[in-house]
N, C-alpha and C positions, 0 to 999 in steps of 0.2 A: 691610577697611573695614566699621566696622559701620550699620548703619543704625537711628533710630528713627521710628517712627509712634503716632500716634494714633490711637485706632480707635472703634468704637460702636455698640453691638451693637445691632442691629436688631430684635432683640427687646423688650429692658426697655429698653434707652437709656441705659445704663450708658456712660463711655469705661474705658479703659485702654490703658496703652500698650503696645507690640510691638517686640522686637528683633530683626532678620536680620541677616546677614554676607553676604547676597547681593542683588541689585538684582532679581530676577526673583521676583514678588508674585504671578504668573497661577495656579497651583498649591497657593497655603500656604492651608490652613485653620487659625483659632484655635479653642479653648473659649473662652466667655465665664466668667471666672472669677465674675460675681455669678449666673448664671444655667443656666450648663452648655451655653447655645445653642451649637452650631458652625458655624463663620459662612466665607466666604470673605474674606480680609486684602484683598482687591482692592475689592473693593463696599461693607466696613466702614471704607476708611481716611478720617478725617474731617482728619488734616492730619501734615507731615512733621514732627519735631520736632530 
């Protein structure tokens, strides 16, 4: 089952979206690809897509 999200970087306030194959978000960090920030997917997701 794949999942996607919407995300938004807490830095510059870029979004971009994210795809996992698993439902558990509490561990995954992204880069921020405009930015290079690295963020936690948990505290960045701004909605399900």
């Amino acid at each position: 089952m794949s999942l996607f999200f919407l995300l938004r970087c807490p830095k510059c306030k870029n979004t971009m979206k994210y795809h996992t194959d698993t439902k558990i978000l509490t561990e995954k960090r992204k880069k921020c690809v405009y930015c290079g920030f690295s963020m936690s997917v948990r505290k960045a997701l701004e909605k399900k897509l």
